[in-house]
Every structure is written in C-alpha cells, then in structure tokens.
C-alpha positions as CSV (number, residue, x, y, z in Angstrom):
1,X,-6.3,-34.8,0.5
2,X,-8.0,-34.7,-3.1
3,X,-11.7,-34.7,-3.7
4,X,-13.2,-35.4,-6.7
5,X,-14.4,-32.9,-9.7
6,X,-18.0,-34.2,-8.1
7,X,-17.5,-33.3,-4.8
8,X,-16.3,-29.9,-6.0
9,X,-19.8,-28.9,-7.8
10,X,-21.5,-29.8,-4.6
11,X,-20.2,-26.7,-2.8
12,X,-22.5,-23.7,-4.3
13,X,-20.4,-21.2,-4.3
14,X,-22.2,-18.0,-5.8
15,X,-21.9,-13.9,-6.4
16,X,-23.6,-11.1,-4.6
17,X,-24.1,-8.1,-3.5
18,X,-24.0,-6.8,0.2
19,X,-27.0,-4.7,0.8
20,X,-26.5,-4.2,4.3
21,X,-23.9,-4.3,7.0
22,X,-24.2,-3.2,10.7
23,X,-21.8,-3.8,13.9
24,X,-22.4,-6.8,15.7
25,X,-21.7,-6.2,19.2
26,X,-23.0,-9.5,20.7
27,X,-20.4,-11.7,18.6
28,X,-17.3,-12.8,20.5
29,X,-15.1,-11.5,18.0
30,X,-15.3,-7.8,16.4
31,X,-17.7,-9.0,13.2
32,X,-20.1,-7.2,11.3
33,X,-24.0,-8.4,10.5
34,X,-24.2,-8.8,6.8
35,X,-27.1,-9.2,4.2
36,X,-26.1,-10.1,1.1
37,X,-28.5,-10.7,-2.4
38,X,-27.8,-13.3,-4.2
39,X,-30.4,-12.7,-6.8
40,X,-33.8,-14.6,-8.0
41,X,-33.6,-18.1,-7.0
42,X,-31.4,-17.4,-3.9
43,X,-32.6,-13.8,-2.5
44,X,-31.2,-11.8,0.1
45,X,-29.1,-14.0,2.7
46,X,-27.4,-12.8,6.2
47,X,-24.0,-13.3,7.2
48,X,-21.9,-12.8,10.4
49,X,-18.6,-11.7,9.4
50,X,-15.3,-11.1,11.2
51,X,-14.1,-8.5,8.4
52,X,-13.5,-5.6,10.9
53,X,-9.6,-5.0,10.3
54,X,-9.7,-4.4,6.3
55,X,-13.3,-2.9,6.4
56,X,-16.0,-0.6,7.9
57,X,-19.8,-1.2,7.2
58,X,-20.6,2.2,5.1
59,X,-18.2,1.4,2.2
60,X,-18.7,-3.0,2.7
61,X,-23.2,-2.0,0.6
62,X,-22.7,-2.4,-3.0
63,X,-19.6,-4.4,-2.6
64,X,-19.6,-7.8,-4.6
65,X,-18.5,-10.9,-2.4
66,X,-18.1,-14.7,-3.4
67,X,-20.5,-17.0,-0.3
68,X,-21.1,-20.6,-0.3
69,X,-24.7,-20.4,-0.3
70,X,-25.5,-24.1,0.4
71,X,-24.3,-24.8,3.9
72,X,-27.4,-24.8,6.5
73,X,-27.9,-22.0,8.6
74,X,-25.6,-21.9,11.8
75,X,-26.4,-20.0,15.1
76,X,-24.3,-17.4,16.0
77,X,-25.1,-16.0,19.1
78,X,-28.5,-14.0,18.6
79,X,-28.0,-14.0,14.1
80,X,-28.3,-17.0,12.2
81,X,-26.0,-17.1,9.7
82,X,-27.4,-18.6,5.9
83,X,-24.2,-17.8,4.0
84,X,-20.4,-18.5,4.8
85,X,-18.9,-15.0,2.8
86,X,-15.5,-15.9,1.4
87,X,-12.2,-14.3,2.4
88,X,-8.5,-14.9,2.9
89,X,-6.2,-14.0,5.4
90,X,-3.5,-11.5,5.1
91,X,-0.1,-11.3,6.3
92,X,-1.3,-11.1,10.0
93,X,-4.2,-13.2,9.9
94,X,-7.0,-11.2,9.4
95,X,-9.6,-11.6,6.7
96,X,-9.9,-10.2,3.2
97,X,-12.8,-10.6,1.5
98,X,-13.0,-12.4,-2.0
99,X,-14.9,-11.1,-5.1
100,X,-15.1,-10.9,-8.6
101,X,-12.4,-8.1,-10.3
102,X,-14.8,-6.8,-12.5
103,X,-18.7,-6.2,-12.0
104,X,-20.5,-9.3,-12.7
105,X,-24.7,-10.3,-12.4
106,X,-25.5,-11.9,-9.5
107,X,-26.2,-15.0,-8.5
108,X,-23.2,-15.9,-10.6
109,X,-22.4,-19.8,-10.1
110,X,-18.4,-19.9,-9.2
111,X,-16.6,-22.3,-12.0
C-alpha cells in the first residue's frame, strides 16, 4: 500500500529526551513506564514501553528517542500512554529503540 506525501506529514513524529523510566509491573508484558520531553510546545509526555531485553531504566534518562506525538492517549492498564516511542525489532523479535545518531534539540520534527 502507498500513501500520499500528505498523509505522511500527518504523523508527528518528533525528538526527545527520556527524563524518566521505572518498571512497570502491572503491564502484561515486561515494559518500562517512560516520561519523555519533547520540549516547549509539546512538554514532558509518558510512555509504556516493552524495551526490557536491549535496556534497563538507569542508563534508558538522557537517552534521545524518536515518538509519534500525535496519536491520542491509550489506556494501558493503570498508565495512559500520550506517546507511541519508536523502535525496531531485532533478530529475535525484541525492540530496539530508534534515535537520532548525533545529539540533536528537541522537539525536532522528523523529515
């Protein structure tokens, strides 16, 4: 299926920063909580994240992630989620989490 150059620009997808990340025992899946700052204009967003393979939560603050920062907020169990945070899977399924390769401001519009 294509989609138009149009429908493209309507997904927001921005940079930011996670500023904090606990375990999230309640989810189904091992995920972590997230908060992540997208900057003025956006501010601080949280994510649920099922990143626990590739990551733990100490070295996950200060990391810079790619999130689609227009879908509407989604119940997950007792969090609601504002942002869907960006990954790929590797060989065995699980995800790794997509960024910029070099420090960049954020709130960064993806292009």
């Amino acid at each position: 299926m294509t989609i138009s150059f149009d429908d493209f620009m309507k997904v927001d997808i921005r940079v930011g920063r996670i500023t904090r990340a606990e375990p999230f025992p309640e989810a189904r899946k091992p995920a972590y909580r997230l908060w992540v700052d997208f900057g003025p204009g956006i501010g601080e967003k949280r994510s649920s994240a099922q990143i626990t393979r590739h990551y733990e939560c100490d070295e996950l603050v200060g990391r810079q992630v790619l999130g689609v920062v227009n879908f509407p907020p989604r119940q997950i169990g007792p969090v609601k989620s504002e942002v869907l945070v960006l990954g790929v899977p590797d060989e065995a399924g699980e995800v790794v989490l997509i960024g910029p390769g070099h420090e960049v401001p954020i709130g960064g519009r993806l292009f």
